[in-house]
N, CA and C atoms as an extended XYZ file, in Angstrom:
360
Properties=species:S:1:pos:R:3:atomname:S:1:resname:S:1:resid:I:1 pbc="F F F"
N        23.021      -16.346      -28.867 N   UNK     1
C        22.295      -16.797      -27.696 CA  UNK     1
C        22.469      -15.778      -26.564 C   UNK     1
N        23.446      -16.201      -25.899 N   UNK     2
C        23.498      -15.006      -24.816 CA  UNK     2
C        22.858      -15.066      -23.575 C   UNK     2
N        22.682      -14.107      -23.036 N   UNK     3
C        21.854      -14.183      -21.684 CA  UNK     3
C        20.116      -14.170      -21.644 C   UNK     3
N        19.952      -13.947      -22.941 N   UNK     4
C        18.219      -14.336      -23.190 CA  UNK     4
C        17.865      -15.684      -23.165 C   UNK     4
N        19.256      -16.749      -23.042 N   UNK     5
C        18.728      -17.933      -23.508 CA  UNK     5
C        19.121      -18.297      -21.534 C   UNK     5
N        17.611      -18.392      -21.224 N   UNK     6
C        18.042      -19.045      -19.896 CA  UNK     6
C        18.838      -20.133      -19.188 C   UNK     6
N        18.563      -21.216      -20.577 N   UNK     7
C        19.355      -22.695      -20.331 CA  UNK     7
C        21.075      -21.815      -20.429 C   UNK     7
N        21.687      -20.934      -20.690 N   UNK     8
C        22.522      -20.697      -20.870 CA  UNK     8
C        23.899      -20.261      -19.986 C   UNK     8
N        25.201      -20.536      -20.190 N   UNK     9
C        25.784      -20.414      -18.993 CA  UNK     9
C        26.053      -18.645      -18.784 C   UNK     9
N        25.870      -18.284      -19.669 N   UNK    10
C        26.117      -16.650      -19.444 CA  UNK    10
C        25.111      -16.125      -18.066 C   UNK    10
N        23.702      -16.531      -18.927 N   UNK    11
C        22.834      -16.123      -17.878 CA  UNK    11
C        22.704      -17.119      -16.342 C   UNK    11
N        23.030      -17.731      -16.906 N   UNK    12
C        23.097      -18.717      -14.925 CA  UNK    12
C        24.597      -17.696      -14.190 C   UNK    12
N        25.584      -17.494      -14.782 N   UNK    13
C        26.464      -16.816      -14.235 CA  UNK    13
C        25.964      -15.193      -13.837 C   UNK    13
N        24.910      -14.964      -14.849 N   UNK    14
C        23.893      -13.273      -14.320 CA  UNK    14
C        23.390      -13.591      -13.168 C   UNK    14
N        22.646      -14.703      -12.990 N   UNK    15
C        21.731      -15.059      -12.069 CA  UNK    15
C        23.036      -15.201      -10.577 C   UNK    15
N        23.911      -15.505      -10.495 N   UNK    16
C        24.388      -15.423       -9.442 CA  UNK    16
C        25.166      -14.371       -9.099 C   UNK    16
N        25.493      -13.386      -10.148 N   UNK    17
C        26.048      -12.465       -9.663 CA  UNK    17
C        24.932      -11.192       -9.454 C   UNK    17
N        23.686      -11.490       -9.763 N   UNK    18
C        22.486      -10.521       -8.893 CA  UNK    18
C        21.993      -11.062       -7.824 C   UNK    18
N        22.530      -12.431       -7.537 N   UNK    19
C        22.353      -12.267       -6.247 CA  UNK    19
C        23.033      -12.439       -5.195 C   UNK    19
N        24.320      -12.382       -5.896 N   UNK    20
C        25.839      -11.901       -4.644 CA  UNK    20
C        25.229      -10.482       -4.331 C   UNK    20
N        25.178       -9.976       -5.657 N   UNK    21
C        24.905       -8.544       -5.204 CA  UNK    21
C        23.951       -7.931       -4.371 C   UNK    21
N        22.837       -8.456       -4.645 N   UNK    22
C        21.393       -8.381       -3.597 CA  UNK    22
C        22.168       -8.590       -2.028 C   UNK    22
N        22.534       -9.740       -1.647 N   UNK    23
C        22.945       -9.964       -0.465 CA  UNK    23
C        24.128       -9.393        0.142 C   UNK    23
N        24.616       -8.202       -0.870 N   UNK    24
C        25.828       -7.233       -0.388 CA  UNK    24
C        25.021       -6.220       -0.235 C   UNK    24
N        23.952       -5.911       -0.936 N   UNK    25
C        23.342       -4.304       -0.395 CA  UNK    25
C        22.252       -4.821       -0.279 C   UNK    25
N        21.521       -5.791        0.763 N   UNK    26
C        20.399       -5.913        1.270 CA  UNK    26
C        20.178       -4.934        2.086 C   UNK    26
N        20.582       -4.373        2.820 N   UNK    27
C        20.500       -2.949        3.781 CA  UNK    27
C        19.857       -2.157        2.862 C   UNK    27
N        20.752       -1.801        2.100 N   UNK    28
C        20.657       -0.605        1.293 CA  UNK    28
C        19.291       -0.661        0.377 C   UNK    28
N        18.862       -1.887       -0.059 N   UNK    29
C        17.601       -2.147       -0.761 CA  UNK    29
C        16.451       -1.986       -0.216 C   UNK    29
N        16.767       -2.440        1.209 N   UNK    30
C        15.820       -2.853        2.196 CA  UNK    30
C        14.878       -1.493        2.574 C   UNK    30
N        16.038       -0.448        2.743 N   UNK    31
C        16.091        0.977        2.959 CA  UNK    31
C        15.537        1.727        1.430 C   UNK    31
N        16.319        1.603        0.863 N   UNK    32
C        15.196        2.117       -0.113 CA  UNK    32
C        13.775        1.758       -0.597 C   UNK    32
N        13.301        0.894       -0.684 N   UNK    33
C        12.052        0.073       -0.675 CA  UNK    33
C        11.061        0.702        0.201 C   UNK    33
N        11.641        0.916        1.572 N   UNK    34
C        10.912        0.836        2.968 CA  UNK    34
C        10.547        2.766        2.560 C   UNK    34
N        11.772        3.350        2.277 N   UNK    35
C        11.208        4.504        1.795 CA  UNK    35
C        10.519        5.078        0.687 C   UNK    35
N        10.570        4.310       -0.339 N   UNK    36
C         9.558        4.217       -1.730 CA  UNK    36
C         8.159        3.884       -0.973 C   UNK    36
N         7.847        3.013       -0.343 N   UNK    37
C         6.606        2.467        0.231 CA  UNK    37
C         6.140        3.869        0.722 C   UNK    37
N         6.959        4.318        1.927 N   UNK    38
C         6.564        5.115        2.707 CA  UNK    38
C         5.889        6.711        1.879 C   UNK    38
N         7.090        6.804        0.741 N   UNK    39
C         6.547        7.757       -0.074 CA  UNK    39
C         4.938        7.722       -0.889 C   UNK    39
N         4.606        6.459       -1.224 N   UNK    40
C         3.564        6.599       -1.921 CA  UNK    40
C         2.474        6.455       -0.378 C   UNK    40
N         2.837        5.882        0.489 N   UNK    41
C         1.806        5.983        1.926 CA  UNK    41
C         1.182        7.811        2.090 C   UNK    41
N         2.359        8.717        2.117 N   UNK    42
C         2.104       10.011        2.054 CA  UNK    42
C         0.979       10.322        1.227 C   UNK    42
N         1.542       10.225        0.140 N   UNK    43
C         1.099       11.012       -1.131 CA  UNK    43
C        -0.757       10.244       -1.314 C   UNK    43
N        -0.397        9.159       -0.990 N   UNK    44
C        -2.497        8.683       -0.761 CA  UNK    44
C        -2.591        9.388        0.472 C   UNK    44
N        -2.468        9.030        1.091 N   UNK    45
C        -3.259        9.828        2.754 CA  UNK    45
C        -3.114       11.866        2.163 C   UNK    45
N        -2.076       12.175        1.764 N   UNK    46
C        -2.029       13.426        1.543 CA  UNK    46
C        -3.481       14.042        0.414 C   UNK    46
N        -3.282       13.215       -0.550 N   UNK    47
C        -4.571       13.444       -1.794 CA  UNK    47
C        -5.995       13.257       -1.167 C   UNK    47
N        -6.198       12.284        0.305 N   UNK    48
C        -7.042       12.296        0.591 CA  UNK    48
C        -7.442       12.768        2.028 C   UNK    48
N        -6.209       13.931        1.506 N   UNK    49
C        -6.671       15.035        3.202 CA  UNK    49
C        -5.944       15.097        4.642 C   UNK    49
N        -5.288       13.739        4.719 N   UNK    50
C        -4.348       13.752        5.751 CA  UNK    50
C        -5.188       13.772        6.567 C   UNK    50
N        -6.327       13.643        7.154 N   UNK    51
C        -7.139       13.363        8.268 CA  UNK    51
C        -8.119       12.682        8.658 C   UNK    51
N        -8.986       11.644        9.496 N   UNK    52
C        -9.736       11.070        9.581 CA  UNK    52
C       -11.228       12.020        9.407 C   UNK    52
N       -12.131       11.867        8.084 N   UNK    53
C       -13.389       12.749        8.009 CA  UNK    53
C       -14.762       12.662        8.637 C   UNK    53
N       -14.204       11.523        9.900 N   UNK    54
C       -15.366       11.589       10.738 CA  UNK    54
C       -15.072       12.622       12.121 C   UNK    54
N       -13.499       12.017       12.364 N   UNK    55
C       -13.357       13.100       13.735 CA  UNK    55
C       -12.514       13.814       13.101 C   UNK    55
N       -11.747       14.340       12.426 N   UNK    56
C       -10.429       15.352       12.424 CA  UNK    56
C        -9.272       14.033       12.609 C   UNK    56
N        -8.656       13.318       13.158 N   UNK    57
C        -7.582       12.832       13.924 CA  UNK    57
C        -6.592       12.933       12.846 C   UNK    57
N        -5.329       13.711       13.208 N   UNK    58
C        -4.212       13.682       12.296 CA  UNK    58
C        -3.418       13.017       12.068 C   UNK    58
N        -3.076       12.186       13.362 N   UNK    59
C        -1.824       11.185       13.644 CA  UNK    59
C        -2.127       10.559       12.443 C   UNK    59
N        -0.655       10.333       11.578 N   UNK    60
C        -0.885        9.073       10.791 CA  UNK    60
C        -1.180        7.623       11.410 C   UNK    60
N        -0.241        7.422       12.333 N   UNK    61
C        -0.093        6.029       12.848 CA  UNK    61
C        -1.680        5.442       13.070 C   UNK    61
N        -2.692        6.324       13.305 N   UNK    62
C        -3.695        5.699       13.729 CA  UNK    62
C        -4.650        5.757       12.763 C   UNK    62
N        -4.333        6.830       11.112 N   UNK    63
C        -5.653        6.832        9.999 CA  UNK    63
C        -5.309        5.359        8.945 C   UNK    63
N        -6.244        4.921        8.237 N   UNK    64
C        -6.249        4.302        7.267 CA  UNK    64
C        -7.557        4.594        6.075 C   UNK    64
N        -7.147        3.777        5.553 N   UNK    65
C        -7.992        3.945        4.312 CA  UNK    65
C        -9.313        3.629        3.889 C   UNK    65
N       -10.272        3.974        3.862 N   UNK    66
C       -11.687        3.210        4.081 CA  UNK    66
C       -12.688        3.361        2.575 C   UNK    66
N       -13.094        2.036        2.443 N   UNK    67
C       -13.800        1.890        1.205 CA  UNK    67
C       -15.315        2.790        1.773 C   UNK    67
N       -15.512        3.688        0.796 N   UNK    68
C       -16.862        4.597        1.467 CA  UNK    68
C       -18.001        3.735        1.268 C   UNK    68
N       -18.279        2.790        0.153 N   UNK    69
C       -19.465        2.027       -0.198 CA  UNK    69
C       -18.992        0.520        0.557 C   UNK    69
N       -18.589        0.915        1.442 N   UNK    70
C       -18.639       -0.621        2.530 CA  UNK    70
C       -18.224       -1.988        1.849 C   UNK    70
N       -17.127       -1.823        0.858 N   UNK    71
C       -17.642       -3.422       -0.029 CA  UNK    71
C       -15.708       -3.336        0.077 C   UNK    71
N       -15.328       -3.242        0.955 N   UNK    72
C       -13.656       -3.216        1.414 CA  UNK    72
C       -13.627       -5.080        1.686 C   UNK    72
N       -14.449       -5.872        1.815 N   UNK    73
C       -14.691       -7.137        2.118 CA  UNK    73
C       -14.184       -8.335        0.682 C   UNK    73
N       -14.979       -7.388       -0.019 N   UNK    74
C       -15.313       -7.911       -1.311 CA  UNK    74
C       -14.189       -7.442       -2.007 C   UNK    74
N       -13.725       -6.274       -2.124 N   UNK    75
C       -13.155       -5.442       -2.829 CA  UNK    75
C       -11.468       -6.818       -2.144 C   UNK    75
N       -10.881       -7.004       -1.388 N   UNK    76
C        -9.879       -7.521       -0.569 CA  UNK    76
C       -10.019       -9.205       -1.248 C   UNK    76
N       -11.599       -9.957       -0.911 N   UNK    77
C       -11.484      -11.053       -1.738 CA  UNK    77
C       -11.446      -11.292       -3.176 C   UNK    77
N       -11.287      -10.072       -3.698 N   UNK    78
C       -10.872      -10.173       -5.550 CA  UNK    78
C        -9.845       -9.774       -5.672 C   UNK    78
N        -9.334       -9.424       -4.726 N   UNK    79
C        -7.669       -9.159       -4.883 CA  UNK    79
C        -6.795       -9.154       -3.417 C   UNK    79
N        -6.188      -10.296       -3.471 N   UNK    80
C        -6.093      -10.756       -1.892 CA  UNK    80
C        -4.860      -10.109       -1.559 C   UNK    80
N        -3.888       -9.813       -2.233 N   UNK    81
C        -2.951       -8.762       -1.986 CA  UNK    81
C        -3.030       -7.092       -1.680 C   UNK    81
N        -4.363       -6.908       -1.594 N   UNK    82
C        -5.052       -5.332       -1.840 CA  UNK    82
C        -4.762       -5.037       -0.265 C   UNK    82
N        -3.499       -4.876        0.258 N   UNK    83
C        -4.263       -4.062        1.721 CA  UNK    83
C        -2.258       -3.517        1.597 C   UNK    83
N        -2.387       -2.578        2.315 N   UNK    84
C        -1.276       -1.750        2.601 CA  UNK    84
C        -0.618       -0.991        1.831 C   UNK    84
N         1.189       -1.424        0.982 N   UNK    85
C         1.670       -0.608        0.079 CA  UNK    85
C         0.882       -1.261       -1.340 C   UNK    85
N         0.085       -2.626       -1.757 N   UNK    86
C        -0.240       -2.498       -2.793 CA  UNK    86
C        -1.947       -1.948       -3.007 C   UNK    86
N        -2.448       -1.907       -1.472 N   UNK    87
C        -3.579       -0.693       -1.601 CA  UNK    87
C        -3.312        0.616       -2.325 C   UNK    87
N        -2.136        1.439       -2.028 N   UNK    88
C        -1.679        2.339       -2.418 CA  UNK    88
C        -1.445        2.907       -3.361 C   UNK    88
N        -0.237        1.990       -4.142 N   UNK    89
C        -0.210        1.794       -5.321 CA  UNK    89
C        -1.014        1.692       -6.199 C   UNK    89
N        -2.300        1.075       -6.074 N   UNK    90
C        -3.308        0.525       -6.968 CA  UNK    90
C        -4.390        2.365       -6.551 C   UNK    90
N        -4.324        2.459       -5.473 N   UNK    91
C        -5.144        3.783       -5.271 CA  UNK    91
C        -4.851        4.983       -6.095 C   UNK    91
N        -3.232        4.565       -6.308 N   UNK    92
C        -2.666        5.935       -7.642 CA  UNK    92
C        -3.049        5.453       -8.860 C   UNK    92
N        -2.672        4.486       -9.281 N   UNK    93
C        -2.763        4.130      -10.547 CA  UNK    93
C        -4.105        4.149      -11.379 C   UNK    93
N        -4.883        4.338      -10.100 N   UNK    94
C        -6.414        4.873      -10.184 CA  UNK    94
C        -7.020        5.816      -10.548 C   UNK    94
N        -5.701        6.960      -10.205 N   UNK    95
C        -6.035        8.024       -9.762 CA  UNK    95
C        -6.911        8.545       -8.950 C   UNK    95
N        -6.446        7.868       -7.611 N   UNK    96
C        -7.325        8.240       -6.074 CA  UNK    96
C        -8.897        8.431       -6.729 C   UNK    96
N        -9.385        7.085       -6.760 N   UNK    97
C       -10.696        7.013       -6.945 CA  UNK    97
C       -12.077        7.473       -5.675 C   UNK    97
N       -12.882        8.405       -5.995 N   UNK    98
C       -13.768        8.982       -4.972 CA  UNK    98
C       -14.658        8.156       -4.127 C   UNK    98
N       -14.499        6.930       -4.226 N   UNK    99
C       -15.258        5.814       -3.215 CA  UNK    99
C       -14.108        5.456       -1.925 C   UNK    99
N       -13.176        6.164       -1.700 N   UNK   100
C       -12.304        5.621       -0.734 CA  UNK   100
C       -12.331        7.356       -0.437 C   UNK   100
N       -11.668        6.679        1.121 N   UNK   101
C       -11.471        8.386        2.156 CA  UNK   101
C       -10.760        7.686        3.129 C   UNK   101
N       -10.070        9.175        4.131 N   UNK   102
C        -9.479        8.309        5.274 CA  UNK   102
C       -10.273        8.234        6.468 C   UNK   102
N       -10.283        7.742        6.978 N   UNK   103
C       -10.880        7.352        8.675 CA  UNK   103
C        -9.397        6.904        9.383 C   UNK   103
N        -9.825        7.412       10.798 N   UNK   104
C        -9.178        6.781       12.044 CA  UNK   104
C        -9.313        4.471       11.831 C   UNK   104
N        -8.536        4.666       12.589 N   UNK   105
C        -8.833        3.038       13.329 CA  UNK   105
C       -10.156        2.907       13.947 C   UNK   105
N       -10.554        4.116       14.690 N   UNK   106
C       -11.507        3.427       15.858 CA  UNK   106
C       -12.953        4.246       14.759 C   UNK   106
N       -13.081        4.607       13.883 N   UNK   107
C       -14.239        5.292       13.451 CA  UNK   107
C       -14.294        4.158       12.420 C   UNK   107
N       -13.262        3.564       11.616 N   UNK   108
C       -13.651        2.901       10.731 CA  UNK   108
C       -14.001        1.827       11.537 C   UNK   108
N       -13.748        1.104       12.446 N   UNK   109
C       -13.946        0.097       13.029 CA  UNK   109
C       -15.550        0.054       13.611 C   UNK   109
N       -15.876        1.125       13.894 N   UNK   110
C       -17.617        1.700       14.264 CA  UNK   110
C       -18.121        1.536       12.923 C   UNK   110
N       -17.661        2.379       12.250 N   UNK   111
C       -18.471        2.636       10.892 CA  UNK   111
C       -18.428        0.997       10.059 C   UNK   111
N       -17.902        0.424       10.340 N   UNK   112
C       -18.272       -1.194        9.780 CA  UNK   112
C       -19.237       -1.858       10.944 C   UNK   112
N       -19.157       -1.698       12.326 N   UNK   113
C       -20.491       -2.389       12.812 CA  UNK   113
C       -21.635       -1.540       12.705 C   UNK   113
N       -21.697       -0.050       11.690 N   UNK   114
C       -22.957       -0.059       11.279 CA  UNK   114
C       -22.620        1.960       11.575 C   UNK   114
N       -22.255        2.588       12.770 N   UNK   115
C       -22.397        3.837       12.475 CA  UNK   115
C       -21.316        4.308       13.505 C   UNK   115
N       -20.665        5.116       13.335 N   UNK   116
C       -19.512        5.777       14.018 CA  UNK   116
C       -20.323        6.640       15.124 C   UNK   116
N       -19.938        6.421       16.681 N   UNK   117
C       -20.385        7.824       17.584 CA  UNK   117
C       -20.606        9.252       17.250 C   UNK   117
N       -19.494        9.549       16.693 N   UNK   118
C       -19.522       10.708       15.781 CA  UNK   118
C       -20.462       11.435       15.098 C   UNK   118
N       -21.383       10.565       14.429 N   UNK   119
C       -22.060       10.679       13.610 CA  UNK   119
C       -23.261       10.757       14.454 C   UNK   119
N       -23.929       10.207       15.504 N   UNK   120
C       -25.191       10.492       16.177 CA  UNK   120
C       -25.162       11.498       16.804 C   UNK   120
């Protein structure tokens, strides 16, 4: 039996000693996580240029990710977890698919009520 057998006392005794342990290096998890995230944040914004392609804008803090065929609506209600690090994730596993690009905040936010300043 062993620890495969869940009803089992081996594994109820696993189960609490992963999570003594969790709650001794929650820092330390917390921190690594936060930098795994951050790593795959790079590496999409990097594959897709590191800049907003309506104005230039470099700052990260202010680019995100923009569905080019406008269906970021649709695309979010078939998968309701789709926005941030599991946007990301799913954008690699894709292999950075060519219907997404980056935009600013304020261009994508134009370019969904219909056309970015930029552009006229």
């Amino acid at each position: 039996m062993g620890r495969e057998d869940k009803n089992s006392i081996e594994y109820k005794k696993f189960l609490i000693q992963k999570k003594e342990s969790y709650h001794r290096h929650k820092k330390e998890i917390a921190k690594r996580r936060k930098e795994n995230r951050d790593k795959i944040k790079f590496q999409v914004f990097e594959k897709y240029g590191n800049k907003c392609t309506c104005c230039g804008e470099r700052e990260l803090v202010f680019l995100s990710i923009n569905h080019i065929s406008k269906n970021g609506c649709k695309h979010r209600k078939n998968n309701p977890n789709m926005n941030g690090y599991y946007l990301y994730n799913w954008l690699q596993k894709k292999n950075y698919p060519k219907d997404f690009n980056i935009l600013c905040h304020n261009c994508n936010f134009a370019d969904g009520l219909g056309v970015c300043p930029h552009k006229l």
